[in-house]
GUVEX-826866 format. One record per residue (C-alpha): residue number from 1; residue in one letter; x, y, z. Coordinates in Angstrom, 1 decimal, m for minus. Layout:
N
{n NUM res a u X v Y w Z}
...
// end
This chain:
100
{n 1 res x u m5.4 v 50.6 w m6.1}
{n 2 res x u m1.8 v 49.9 w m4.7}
{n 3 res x u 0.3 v 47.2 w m5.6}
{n 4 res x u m0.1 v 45.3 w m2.4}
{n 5 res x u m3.9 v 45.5 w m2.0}
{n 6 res x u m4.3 v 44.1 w m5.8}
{n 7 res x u m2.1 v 41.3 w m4.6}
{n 8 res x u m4.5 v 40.8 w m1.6}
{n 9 res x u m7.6 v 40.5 w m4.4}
{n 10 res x u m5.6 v 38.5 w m6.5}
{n 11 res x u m4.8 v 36.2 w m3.4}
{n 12 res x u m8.8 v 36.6 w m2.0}
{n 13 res x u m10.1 v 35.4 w m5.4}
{n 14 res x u m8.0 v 32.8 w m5.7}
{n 15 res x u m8.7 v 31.8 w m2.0}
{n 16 res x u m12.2 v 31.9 w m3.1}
{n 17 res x u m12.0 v 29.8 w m5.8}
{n 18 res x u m9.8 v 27.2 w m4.0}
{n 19 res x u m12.2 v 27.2 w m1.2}
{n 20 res x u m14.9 v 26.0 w m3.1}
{n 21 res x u m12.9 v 23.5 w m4.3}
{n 22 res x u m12.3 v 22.1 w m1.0}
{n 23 res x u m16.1 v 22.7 w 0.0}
{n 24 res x u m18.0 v 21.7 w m3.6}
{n 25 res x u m21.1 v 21.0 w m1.3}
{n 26 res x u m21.3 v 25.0 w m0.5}
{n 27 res x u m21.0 v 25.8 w m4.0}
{n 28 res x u m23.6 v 23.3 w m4.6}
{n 29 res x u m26.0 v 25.5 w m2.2}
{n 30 res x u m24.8 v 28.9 w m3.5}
{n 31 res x u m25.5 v 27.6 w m7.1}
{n 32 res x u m29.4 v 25.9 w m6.1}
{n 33 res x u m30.0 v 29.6 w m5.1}
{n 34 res x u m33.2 v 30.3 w m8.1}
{n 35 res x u m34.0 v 33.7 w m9.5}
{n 36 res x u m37.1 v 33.0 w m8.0}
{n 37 res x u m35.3 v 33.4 w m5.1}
{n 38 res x u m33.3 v 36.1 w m6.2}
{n 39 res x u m37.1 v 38.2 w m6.6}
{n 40 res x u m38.2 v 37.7 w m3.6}
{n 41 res x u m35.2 v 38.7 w m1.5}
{n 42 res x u m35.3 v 42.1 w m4.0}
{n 43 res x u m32.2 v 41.7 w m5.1}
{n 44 res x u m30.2 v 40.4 w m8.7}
{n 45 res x u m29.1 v 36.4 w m8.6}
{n 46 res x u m25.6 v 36.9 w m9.0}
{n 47 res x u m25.5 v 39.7 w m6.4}
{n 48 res x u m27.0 v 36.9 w m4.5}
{n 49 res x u m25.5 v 34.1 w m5.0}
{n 50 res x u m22.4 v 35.9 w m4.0}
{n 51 res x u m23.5 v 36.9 w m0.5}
{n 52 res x u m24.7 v 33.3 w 0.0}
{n 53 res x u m20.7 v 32.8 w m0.9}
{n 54 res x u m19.4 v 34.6 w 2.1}
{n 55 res x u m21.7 v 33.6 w 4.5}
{n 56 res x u m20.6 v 30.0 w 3.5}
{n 57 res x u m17.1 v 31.4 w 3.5}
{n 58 res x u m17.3 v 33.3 w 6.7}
{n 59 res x u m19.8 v 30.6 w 8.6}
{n 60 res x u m17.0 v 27.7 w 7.8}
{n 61 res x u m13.9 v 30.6 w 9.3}
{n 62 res x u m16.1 v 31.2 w 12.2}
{n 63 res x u m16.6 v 27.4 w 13.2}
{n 64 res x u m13.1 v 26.6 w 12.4}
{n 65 res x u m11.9 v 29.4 w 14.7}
{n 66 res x u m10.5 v 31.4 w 11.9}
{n 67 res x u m10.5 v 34.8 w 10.3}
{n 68 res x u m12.1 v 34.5 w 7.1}
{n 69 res x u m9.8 v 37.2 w 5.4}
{n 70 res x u m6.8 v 35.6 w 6.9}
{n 71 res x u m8.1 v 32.5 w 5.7}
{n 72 res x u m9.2 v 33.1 w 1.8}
{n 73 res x u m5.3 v 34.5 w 1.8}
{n 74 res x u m3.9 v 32.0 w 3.0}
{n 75 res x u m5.8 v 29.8 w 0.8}
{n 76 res x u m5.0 v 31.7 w m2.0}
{n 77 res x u m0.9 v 31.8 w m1.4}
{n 78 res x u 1.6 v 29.4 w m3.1}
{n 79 res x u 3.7 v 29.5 w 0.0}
{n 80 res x u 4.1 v 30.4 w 3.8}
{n 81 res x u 6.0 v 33.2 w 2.2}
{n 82 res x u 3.6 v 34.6 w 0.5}
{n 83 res x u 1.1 v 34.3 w 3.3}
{n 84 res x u 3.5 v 36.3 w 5.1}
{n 85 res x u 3.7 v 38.9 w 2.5}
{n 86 res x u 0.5 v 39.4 w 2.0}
{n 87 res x u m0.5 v 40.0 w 5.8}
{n 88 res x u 2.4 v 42.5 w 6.3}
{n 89 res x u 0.9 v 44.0 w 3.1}
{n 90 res x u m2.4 v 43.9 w 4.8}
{n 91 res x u m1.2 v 45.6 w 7.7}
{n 92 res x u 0.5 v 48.4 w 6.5}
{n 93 res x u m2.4 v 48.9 w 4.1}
{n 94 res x u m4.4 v 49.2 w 7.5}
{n 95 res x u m2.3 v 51.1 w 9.1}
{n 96 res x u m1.9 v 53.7 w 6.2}
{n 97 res x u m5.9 v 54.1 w 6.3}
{n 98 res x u m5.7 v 55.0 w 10.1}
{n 99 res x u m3.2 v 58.0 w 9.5}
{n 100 res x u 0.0 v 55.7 w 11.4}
// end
């Protein structure tokens, strides 16, 4: 993994955690997800309880107009400055994938 896509995971996780944070009632209905639950979806709890995090995650972006990448990094940045690193980061990580 490069440098600049482990500081967008850093970033993400930390968005993440600040997120729910900000939004304890989400984590509230990630964590009332049972095992019983977990069974009959087919699938582990953790593995989840995390997809109930990024629908949460991703539902909030949506209504509030945003990207929900865009917004877990900015979230997860110390300053505008950082944001702004870690999107050019983004991009050229992008654009590397596609061959430009």
């Amino acid at each position: 993994m490069s440098q600049e896509a482990n500081k967008i995971k850093i970033a993400v996780t930390q968005g993440k955690q600040r997120f729910f944070a900000l939004h304890p009632e989400l984590l509230l209905e990630v964590d009332a997800i049972s095992e019983q639950d977990a069974v009959a979806a087919g699938s582990g709890l953790d593995e989840l309880r995390e997809l109930a995090k990024y629908r949460a995650i991703s539902g909030f972006a949506k209504r509030a107009g945003k990207d929900s990448l865009l917004m877990l990094m900015e979230l997860g940045s110390d300053s505008k400055e950082e944001f702004d690193q870690l999107v050019a980061a983004q991009n050229i990580h992008i654009k590397k994938s596609i061959g430009m």
